[in-house]
C-alpha positions in Angstrom: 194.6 -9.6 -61.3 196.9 -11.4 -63.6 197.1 -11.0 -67.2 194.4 -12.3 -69.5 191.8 -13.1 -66.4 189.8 -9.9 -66.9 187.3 -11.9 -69.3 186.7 -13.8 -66.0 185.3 -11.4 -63.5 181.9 -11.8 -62.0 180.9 -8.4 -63.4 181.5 -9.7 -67.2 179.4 -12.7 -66.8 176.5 -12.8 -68.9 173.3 -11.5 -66.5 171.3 -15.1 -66.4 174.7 -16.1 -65.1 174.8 -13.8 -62.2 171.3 -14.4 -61.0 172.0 -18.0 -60.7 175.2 -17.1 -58.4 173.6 -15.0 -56.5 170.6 -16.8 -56.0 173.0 -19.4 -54.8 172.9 -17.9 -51.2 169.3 -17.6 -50.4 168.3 -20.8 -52.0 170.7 -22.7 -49.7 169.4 -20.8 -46.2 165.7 -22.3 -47.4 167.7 -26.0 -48.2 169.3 -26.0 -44.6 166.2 -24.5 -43.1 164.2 -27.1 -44.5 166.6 -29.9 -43.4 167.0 -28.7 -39.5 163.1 -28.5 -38.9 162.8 -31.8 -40.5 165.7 -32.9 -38.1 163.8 -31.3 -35.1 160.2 -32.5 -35.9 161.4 -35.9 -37.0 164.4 -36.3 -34.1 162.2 -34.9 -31.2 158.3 -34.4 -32.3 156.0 -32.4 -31.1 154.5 -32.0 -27.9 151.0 -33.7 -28.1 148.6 -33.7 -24.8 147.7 -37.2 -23.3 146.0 -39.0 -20.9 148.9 -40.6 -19.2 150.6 -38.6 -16.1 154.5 -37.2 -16.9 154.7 -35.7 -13.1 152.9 -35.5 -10.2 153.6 -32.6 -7.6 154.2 -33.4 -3.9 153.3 -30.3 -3.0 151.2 -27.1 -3.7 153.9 -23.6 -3.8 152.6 -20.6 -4.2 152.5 -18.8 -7.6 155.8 -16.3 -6.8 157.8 -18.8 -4.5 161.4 -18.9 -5.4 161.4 -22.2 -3.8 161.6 -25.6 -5.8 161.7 -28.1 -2.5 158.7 -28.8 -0.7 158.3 -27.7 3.1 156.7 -29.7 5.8 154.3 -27.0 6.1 153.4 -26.8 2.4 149.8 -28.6 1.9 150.1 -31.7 -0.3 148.9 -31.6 -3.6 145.5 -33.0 -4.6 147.4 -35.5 -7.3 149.5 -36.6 -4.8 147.0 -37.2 -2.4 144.9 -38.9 -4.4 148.4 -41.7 -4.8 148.5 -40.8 -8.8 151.8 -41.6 -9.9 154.0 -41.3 -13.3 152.9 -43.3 -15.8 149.3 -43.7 -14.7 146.3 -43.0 -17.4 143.5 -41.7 -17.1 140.7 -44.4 -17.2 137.8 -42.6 -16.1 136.8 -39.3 -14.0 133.4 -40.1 -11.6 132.3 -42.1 -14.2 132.5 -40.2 -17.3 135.1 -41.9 -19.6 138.2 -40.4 -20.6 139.6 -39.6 -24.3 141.5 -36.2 -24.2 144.0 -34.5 -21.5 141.2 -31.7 -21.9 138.1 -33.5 -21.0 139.8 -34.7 -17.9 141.4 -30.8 -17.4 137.8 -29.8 -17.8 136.2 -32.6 -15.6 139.1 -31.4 -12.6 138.7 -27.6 -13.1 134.7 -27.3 -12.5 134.3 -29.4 -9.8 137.0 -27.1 -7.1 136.9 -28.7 -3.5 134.8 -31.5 -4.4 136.0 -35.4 -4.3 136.5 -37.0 -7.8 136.5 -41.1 -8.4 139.6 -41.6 -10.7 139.8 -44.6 -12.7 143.7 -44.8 -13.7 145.5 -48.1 -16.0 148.0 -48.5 -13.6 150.9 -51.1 -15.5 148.1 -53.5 -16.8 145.7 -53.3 -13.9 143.3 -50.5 -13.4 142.9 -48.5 -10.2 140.2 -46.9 -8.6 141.6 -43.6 -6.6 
């Protein structure tokens, strides 16, 4: 240490002094925190449910298959037999109007094996499948 810098040291500054610096640290981690979630929710969103289709499977694989290709023997899946593509929306399931991703989930799940009229906005003109 050179001459005459001892009254200099971070151990001789007055206390309020030395809470601020070391507060310093802390505070910043909350600041950048802050900043990246804002970055992330504003830059990519959050995932919201919709009515309109992302993907349709060709096929149905069963739950431990390692696979990720469909095989002629695989059985088709019902979306894709039904000709619902990417990009459709659900209009209406046997009747019953649609609003929410669930109320159509809910529709789908309690009626297994059983035929369902889908009403889907298909680019502009809607589609009965």
């Amino acid at each position: 240490m050179l001459v005459g810098e001892d009254e200099r040291t971070f151990c001789r500054l007055p206390v309020w002094k030395r809470v601020i610096i070391m507060l310093g640290g802390p505070f910043m981690n909350l600041v950048i925190a802050v900043v990246m979630f804002a970055v992330v929710l504003c830059g990519f969103g959050v995932q919201q449910s919709s009515t309109t289709i992302g993907s349709v499977n060709e096929c149905l694989l069963p739950a431990g298959s390692e696979r990720q290709e469909c095989a002629p023997s695989d059985p088709a899946a019902p979306g894709a037999e039904a000709s619902i593509q990417p990009g459709d929306t659900l209009v209406s399931i046997n009747g019953a109007e649609i609003e929410t991703w669930q109320q159509a989930t809910h529709m789908i799940r309690t009626s297994p094996g059983e035929p369902l009229s889908i009403v889907v906005d298909r680019n502009g003109s809607l589609e009965t499948l």
